[in-house]
C-alpha positions in Angstrom: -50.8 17.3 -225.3 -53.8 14.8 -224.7 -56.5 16.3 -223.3 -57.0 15.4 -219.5 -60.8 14.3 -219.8 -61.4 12.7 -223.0 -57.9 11.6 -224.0 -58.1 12.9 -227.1 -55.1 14.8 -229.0 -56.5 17.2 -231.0 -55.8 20.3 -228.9 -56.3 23.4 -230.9 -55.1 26.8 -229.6 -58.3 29.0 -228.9 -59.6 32.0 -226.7 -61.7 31.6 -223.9 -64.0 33.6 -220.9 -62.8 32.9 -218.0 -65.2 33.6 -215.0 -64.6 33.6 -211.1 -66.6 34.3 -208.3 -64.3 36.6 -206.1 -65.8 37.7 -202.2 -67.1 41.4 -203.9 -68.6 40.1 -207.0 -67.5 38.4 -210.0 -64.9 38.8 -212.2 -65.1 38.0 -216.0 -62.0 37.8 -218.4 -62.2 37.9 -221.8 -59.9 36.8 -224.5 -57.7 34.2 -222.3 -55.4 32.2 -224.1 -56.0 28.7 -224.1 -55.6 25.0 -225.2 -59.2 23.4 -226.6 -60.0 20.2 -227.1 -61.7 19.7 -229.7 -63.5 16.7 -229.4 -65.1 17.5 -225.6 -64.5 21.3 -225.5 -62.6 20.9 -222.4 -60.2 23.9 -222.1 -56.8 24.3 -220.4 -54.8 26.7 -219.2 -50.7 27.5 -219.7 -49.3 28.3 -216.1 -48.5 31.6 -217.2 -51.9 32.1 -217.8 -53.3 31.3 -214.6 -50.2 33.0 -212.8 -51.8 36.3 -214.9 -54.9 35.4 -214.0 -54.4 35.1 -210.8 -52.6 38.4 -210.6 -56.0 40.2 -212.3 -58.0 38.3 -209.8 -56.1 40.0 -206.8 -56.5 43.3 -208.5 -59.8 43.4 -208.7 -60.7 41.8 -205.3 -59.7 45.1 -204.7 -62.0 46.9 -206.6 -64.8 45.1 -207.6 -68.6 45.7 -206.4 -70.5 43.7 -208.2 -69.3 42.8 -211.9 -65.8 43.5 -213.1 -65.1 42.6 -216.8 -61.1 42.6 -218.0 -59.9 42.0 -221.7 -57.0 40.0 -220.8 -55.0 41.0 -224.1 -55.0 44.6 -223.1 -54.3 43.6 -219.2 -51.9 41.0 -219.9 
C-alpha cells in the first residue's frame, strides 16, 4: 500500500488516537489499529476499523456528556 498523500511505500503497522467531535461531547479512542506512513505520518484506517469505530461512536452518542475515552482493544 502507497500512502495516499506522500506516495511513499513504507507503511508500517502502528496504533493510533482517534478523536471525534460527536453532538454531546467528544469521543476519544485509544489504541486503534492502523497503517502509518512513515515518511509523512499520515495514518489510515482498515474498513473494519472504521465500521468498529463507527459502531463505538453510535454508542456513545448515547452516553456521552462531555468527554468519553474508549480503549478500542478492550471495546473491539
Amino acid at each position: 500500500m502507497n500512502c495516499f498523500t506522500c506516495g511513499s511505500n513504507h507503511m508500517i503497522e502502528s496504533t493510533t488516537i482517534y478523536v471525534e467531535k460527536l453532538e454531546n461531547g467528544i469521543l476519544i479512542v485509544k489504541n486503534v489499529p492502523c497503517k502509518k506512513c512513515s515518511q509523512c505520518g499520515e495514518e489510515f484506517f482498515s474498513m473494519a476499523t472504521m465500521k468498529e469505530i463507527e459502531k463505538l461512536s453510535k454508542q456513545a452518542e448515547k452516553i456521552i456528556s462531555e468527554v468519553m475515552i474508549i480503549d478500542y482493544d478492550k471495546a473491539a
